[in-house]
C-alpha positions in Angstrom: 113.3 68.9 88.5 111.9 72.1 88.6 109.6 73.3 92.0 105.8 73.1 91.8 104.4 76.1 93.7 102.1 75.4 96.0 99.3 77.9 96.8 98.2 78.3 100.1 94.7 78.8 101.5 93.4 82.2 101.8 92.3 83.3 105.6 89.3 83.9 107.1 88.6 84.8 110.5 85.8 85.4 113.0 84.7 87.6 115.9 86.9 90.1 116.9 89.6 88.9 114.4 87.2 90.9 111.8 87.5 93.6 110.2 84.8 96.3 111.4 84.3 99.0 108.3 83.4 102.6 109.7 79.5 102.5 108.7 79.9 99.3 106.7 79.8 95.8 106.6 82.5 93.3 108.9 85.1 91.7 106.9 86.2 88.0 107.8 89.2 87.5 104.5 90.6 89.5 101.2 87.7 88.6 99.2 85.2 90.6 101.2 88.1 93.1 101.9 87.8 93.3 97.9 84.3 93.8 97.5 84.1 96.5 100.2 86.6 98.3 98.2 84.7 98.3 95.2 81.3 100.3 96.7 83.4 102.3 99.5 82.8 105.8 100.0 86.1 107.8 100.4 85.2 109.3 103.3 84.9 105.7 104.8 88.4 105.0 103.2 89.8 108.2 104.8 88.6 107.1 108.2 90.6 104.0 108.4 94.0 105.5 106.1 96.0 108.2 106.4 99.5 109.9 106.6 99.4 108.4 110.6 97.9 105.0 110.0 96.7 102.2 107.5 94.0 100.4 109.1 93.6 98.0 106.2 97.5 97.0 105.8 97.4 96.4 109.5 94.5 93.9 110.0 95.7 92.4 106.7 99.1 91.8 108.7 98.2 91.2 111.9 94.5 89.2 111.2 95.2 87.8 107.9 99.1 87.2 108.7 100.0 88.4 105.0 103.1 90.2 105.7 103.6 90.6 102.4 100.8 92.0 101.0 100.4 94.6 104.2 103.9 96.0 103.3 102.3 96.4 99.7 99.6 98.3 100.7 101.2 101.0 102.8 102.0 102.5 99.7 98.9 103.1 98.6 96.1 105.6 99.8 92.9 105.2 97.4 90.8 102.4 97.7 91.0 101.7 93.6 94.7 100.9 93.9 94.4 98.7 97.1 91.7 96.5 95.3 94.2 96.0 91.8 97.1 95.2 94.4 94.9 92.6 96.6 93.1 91.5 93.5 96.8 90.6 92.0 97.7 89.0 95.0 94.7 86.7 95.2 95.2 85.5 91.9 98.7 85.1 92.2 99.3 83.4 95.6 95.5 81.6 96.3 
């Protein structure tokens, strides 16, 4: 008999769970985190990665508890390649 897999629901969380953008909008789940990505300025993206920190993989991790997909985005440092990885993600585990 062969395993159905079961997707689980994605996470959304509220006050200071969220995800404050530099200059932008608050994040509550990997949906919004997707559309932010899609309209954010690179300086914005700078602010929150770099060499010392990924403040995206982070909240992801610690907020979102997706271990998984915060150990796939510490390899990335655009905001383009984030949004294919999460996108992926989404579709493949929500």
């Amino acid at each position: 008999m062969a395993k159905k897999l079961i997707k689980k629901e994605m996470m959304s969380v509220e006050g200071e769970m969220c995800f404050w953008v530099n200059n932008g909008p608050v994040l509550k789940n990997m949906n919004e985190l997707c559309d932010a990505f899609r309209t954010m300025d690179q300086n914005v993206f700078d602010y929150h990665v770099s060499s010392e920190k990924n403040d995206f993989a982070k909240w992801v991790d610690e907020a979102l508890h997706d271990a998984d997909l915060a150990k796939k985005l510490l390899k990335y440092t655009d905001p383009a390649s984030m949004l294919k990885v999460i996108e992926a993600h989404i579709k493949k585990n929500y």
